[in-house]
Backbone bond lengths (Angstrom), bond angles and torsions (degrees), N, CA, C in turn:
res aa  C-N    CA-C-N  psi(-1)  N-CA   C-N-CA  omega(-1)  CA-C   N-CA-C  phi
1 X - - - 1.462 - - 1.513 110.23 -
2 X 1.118 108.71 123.28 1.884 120.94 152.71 1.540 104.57 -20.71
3 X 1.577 106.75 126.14 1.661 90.85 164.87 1.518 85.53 -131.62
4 X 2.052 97.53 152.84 1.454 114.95 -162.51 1.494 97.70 -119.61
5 X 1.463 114.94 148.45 1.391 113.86 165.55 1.593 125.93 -105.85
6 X 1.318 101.34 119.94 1.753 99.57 -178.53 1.661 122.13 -103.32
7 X 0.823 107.34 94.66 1.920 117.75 174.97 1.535 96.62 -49.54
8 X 1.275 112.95 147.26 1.442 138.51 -178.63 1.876 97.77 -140.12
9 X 1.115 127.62 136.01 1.141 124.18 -179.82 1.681 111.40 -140.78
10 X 0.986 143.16 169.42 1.388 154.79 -154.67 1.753 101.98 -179.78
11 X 1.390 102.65 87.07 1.412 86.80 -165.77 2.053 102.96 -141.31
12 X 1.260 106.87 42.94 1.481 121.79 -170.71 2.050 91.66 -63.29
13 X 0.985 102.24 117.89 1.346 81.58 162.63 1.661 138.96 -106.08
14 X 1.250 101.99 153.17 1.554 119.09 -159.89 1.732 108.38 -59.30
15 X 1.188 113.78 98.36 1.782 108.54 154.66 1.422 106.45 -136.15
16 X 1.771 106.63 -167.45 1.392 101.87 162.88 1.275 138.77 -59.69
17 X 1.509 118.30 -19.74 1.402 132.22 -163.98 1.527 103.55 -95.72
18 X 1.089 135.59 -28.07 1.269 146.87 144.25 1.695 114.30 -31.28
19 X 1.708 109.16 -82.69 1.390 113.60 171.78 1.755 108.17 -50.00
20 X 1.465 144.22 -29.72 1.152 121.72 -154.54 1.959 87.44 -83.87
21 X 1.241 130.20 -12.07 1.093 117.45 -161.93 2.046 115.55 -140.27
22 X 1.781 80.74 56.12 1.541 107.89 165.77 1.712 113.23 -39.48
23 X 1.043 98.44 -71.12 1.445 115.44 -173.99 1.757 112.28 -56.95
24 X 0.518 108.03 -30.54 1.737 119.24 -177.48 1.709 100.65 -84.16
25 X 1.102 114.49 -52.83 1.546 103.43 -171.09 1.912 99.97 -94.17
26 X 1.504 124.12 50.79 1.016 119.44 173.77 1.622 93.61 -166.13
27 X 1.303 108.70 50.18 1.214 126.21 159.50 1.511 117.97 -71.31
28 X 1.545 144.21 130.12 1.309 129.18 155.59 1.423 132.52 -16.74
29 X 1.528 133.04 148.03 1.451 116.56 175.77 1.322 72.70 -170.40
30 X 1.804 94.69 158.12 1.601 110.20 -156.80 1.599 81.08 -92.78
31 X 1.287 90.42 157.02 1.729 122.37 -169.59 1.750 96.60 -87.61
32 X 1.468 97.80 172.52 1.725 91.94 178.40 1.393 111.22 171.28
33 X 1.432 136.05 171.26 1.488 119.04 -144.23 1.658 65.61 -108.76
34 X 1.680 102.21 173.14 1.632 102.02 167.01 1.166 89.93 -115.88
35 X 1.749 122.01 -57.89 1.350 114.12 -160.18 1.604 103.53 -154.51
36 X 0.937 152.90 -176.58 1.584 128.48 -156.21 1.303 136.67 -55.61
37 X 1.454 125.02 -42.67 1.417 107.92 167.36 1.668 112.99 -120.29
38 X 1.473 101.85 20.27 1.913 113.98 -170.49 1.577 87.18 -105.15
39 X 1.604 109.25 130.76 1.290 132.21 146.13 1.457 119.42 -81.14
40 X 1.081 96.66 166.28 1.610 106.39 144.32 1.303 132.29 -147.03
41 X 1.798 113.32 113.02 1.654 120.85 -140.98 1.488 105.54 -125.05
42 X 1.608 111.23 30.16 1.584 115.89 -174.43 1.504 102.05 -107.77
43 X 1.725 108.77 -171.36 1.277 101.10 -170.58 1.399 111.76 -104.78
44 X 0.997 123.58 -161.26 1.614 119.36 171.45 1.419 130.56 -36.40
45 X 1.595 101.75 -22.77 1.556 80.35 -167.98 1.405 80.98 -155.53
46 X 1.535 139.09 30.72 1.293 120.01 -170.63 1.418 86.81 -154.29
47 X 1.301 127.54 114.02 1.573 147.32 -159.11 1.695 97.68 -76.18
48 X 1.542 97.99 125.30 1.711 89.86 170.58 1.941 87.46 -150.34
49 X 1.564 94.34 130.02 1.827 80.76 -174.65 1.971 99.49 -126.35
50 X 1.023 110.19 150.17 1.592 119.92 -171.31 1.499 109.33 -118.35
51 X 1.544 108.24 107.47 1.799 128.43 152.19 1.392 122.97 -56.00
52 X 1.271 120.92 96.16 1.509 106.75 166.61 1.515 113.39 -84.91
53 X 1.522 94.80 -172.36 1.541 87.84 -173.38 1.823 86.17 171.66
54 X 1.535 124.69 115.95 1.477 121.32 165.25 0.911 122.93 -31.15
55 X 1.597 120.87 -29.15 1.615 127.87 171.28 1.601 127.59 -87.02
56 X 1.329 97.79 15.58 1.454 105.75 -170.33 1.254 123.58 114.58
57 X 1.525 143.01 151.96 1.474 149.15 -176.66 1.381 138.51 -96.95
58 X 1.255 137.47 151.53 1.403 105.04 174.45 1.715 88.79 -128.78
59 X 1.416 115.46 174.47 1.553 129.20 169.96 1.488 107.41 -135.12
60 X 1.510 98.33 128.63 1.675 107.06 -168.85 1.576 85.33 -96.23
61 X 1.525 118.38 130.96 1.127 116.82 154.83 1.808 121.24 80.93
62 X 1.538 113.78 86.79 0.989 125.27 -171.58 1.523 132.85 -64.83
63 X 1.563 91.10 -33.93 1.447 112.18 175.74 1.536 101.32 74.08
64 X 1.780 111.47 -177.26 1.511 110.05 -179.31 1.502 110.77 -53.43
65 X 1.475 116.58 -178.89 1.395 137.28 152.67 1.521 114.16 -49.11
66 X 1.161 118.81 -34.90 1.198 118.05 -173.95 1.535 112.50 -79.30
67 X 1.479 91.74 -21.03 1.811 110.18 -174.16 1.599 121.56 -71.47
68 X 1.047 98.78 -8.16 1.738 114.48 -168.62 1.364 117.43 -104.39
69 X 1.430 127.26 3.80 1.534 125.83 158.95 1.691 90.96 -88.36
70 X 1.041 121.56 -35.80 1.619 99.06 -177.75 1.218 117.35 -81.90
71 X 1.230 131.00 -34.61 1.168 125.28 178.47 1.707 110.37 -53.00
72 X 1.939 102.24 -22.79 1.400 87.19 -177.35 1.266 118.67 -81.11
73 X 1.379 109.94 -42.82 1.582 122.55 165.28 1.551 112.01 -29.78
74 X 1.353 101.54 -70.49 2.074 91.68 172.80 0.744 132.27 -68.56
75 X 1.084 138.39 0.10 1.822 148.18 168.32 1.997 90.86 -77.50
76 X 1.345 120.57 -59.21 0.931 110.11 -176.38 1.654 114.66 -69.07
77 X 1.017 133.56 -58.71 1.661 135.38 153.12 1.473 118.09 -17.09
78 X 1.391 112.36 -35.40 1.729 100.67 171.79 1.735 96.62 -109.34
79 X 1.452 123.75 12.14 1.638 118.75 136.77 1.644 90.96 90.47
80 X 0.901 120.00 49.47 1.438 139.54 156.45 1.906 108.04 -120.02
81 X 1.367 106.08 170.06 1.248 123.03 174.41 1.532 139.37 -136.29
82 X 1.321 123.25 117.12 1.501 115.54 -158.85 0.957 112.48 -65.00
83 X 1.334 130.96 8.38 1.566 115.55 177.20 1.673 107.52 -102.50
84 X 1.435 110.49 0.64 1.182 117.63 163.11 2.093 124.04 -84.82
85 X 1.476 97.62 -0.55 1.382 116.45 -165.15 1.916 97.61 -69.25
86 X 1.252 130.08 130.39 1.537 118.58 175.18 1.376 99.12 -103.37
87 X 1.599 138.12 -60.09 0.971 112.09 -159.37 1.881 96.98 -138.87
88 X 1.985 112.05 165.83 1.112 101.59 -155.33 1.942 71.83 -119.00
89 X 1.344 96.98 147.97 1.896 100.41 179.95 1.613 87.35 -145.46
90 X 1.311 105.67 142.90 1.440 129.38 175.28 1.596 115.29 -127.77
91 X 1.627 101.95 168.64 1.664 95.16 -165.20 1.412 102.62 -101.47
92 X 1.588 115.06 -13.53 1.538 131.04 -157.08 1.562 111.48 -156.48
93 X 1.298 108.62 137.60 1.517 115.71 160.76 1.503 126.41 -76.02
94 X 1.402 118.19 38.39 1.147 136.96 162.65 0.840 134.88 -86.10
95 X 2.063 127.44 130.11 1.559 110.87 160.17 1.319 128.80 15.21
96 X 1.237 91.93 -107.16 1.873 116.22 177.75 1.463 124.70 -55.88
97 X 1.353 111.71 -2.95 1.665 126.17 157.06 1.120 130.04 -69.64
98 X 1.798 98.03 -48.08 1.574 123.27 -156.84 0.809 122.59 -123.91
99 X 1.900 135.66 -32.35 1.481 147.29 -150.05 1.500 101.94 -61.62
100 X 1.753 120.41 -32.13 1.297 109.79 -164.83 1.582 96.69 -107.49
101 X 1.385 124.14 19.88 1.148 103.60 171.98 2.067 142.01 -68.00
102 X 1.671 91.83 -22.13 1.412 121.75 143.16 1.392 133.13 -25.98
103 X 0.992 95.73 -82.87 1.961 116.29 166.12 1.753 104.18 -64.78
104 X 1.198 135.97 -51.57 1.303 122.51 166.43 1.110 125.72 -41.08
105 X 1.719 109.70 -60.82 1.596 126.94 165.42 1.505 115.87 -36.14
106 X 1.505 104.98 -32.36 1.649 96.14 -175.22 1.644 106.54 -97.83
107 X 1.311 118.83 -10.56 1.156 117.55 173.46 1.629 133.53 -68.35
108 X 1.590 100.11 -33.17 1.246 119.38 -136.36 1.999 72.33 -134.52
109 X 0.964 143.15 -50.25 1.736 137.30 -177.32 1.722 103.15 69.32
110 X 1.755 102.66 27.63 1.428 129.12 170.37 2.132 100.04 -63.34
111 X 1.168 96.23 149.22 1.636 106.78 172.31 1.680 108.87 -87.89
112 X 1.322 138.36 164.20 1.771 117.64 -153.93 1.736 65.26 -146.11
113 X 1.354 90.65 138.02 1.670 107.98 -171.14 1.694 109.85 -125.45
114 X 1.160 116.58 82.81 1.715 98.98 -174.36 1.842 100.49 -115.74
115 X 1.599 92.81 -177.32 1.203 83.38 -172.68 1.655 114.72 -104.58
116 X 1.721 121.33 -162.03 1.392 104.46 -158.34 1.467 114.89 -78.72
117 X 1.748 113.43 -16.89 1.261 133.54 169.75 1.643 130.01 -60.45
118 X 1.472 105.81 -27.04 0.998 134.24 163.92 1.185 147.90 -96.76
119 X 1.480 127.98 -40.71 1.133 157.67 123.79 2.065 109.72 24.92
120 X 1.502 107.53 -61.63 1.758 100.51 -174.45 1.426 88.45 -92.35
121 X 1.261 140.41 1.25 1.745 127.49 -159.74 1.731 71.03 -91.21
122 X 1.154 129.35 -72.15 1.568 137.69 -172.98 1.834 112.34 -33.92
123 X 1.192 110.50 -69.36 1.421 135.35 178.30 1.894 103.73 -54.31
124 X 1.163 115.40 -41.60 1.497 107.91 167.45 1.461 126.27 -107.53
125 X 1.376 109.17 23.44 1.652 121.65 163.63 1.686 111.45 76.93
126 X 1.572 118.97 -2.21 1.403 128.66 153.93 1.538 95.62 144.70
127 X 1.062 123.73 35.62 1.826 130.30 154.26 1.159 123.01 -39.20
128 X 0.916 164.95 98.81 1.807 124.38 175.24 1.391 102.74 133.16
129 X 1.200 115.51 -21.01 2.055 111.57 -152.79 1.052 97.92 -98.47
130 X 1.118 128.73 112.16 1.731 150.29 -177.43 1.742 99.15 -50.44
131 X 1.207 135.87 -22.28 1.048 132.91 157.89 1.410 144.13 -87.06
132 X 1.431 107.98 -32.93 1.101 119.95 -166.98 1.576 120.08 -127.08
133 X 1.438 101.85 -11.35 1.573 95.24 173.95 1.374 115.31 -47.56
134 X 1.275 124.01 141.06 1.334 123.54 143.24 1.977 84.21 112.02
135 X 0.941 120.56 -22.78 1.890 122.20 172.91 1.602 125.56 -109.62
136 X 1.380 96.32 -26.44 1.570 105.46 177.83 1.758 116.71 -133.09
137 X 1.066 114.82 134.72 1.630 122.28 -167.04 1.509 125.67 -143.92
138 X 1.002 126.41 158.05 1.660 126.89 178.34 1.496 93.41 -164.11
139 X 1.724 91.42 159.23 1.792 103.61 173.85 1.723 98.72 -69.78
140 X 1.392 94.07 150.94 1.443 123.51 178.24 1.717 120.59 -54.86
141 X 0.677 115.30 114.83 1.615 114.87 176.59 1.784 123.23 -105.59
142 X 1.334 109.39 122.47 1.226 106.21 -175.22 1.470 104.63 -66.75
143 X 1.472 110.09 129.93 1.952 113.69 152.51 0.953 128.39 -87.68
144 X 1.624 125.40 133.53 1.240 133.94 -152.05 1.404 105.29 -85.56
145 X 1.348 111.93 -52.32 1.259 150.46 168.46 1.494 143.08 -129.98
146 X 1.639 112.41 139.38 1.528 108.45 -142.90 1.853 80.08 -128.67
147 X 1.206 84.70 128.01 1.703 112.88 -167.42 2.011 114.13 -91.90
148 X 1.002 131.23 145.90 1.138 123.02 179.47 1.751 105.71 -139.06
149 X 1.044 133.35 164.14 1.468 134.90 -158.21 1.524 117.21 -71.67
150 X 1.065 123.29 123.27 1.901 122.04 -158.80 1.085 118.54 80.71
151 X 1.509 121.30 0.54 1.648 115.65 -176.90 1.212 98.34 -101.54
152 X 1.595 127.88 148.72 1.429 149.90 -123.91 1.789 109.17 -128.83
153 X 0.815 127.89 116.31 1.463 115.81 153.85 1.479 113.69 -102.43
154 X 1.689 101.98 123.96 1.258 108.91 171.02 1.787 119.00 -77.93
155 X 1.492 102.55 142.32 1.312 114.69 -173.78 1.655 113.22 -137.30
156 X 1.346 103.09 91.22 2.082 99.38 -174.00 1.640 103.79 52.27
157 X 0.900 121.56 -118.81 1.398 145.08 -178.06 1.804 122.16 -89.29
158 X 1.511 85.18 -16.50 1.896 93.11 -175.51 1.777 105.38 -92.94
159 X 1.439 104.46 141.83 1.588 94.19 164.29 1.963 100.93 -124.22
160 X 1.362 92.79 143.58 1.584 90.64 178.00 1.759 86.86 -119.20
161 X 1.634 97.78 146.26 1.715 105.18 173.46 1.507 82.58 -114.58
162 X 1.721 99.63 153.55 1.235 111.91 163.90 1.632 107.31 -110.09
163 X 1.725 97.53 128.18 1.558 81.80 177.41 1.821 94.94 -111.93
164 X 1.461 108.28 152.05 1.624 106.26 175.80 1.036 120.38 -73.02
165 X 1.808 135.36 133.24 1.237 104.85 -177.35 1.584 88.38 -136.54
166 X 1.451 104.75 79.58 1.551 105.15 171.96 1.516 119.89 -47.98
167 X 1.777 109.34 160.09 1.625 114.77 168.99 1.241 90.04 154.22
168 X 1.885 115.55 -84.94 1.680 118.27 173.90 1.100 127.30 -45.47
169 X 1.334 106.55 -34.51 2.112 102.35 -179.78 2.189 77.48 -151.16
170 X 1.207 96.16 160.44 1.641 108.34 172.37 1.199 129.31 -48.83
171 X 1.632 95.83 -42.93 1.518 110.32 179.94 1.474 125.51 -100.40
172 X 1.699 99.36 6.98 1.279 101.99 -171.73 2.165 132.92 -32.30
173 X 1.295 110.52 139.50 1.657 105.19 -157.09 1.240 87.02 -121.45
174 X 1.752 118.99 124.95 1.206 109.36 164.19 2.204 93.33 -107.30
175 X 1.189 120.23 128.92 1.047 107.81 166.96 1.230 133.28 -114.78
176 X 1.751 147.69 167.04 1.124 145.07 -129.17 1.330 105.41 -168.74
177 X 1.185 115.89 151.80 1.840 125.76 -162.82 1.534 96.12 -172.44
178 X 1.242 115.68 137.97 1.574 140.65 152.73 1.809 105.27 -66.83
179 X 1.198 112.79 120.77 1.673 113.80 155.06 1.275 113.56 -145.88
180 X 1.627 110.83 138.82 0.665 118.23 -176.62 1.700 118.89 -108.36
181 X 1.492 97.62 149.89 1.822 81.09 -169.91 2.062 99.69 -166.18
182 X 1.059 81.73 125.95 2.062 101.99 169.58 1.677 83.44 58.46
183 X 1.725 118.99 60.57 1.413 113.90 156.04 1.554 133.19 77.39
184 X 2.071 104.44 6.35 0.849 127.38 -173.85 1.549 125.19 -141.69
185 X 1.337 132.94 136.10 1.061 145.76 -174.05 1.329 123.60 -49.37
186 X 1.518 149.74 137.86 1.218 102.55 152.67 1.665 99.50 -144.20
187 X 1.391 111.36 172.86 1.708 88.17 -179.66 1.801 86.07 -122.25
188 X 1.586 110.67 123.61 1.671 120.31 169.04 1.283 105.59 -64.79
189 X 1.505 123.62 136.26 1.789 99.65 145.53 1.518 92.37 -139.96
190 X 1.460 111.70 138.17 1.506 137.73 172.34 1.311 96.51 -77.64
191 X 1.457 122.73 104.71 1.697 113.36 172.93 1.452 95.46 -87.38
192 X 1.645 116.17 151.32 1.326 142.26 -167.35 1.637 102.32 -75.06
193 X 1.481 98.56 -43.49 1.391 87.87 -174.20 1.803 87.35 127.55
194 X 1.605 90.33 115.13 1.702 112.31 178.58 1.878 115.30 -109.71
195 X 1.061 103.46 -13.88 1.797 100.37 -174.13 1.785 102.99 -65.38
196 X 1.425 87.54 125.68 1.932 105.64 161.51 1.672 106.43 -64.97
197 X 1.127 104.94 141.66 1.451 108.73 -156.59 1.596 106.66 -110.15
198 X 1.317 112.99 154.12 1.667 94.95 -159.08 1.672 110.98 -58.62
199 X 1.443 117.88 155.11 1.913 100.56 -175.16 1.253 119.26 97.26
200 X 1.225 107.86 -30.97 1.835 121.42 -171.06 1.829 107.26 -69.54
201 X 1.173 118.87 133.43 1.657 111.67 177.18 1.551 99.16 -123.65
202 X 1.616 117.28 103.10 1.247 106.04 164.85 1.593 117.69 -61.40
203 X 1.503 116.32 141.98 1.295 118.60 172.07 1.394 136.94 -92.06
204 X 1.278 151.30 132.37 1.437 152.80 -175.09 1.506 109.82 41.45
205 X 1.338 94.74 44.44 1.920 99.83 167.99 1.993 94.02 -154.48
């Protein structure tokens, strides 16, 4: 069989005008399968995508606090259940990545999987982030598990690798999964998130 590659992206980018208007870009939006066992259970404008798996689910990407009654609503709307959710994986130690990973965590008694780049920016509510400490913040979330590049979380039958794809945040995670669906291959990848962030000076390129 043909195997196809499908990009998934989450790629709002970070300024002030962004943060002044939380609430607005975390409006409801109808949920919907993408491609065999990947949803998509975020809101309008803030990427949150859902793994099933008979053995349990995972959700890449929590988005704000505000972001996490919908995510619950569509998880239930495409007739799944968060207490079936195992683990929560994000692409970035950002706000709008992470803030609701807390309130998910307590919803769902999911394990929070980041990677090693990321990991204290998460755990100290935005400490650490070469960009944003000291302007952008969320409550602290314990990590269950601290991820490093090619290492795997198993899911039922699904495997997602996380590969690191530092630049936007240190630890940035773009991750990737095989699904298969109506007789065809496909290869997912959740990009972490590529935008240069305002301030940023790429060097000798």
């Amino acid at each position: 069989m043909r195997r196809r590659t499908l990009l998934l992206g989450a790629f709002p980018a970070l300024s002030t005008a962004v943060w002044a208007k939380v609430r607005e870009d975390s409006l409801p939006f109808p949920p919907y399968r993408i491609v065999g066992n990947v949803y998509y259970v975020g809101s309008n404008d803030i990427t949150s995508f859902l793994i099933t798996s008979p053995q349990g689910h995972a959700i890449i990407n929590s988005g704000y606090e505000e972001t996490v009654p919908i995510i619950r609503d569509s998880v239930r709307r495409l007739g799944f259940q968060l207490k079936d959710v195992r683990f929560l994986l994000n692409g970035q130690a950002h706000m709008d990545h992470v803030a609701g990973q807390p309130l998910l965590k307590a919803l769902t008694g999911a394990k929070v999987v980041v990677s090693e780049g990321d990991a204290r920016v998460v755990e100290t509510g935005g400490k650490g982030d070469f960009r944003y400490e000291g302007r952008m913040s969320w409550k602290p979330c314990h990590v269950d598990r601290v991820i490093h590049d090619g290492e795997t979380v198993m899911l039922g039958g699904t495997t997602l690798t996380a590969r690191i794809t530092p630049g936007h945040t240190t630890g940035c995670t773009t991750w990737t999964l095989p699904v298969e669906a109506d007789g065809r291959r496909y290869n997912v990848v959740v990009i972490g998130g590529v935008t240069v962030l305002p301030g940023d000076r790429l060097l000798h390129n």
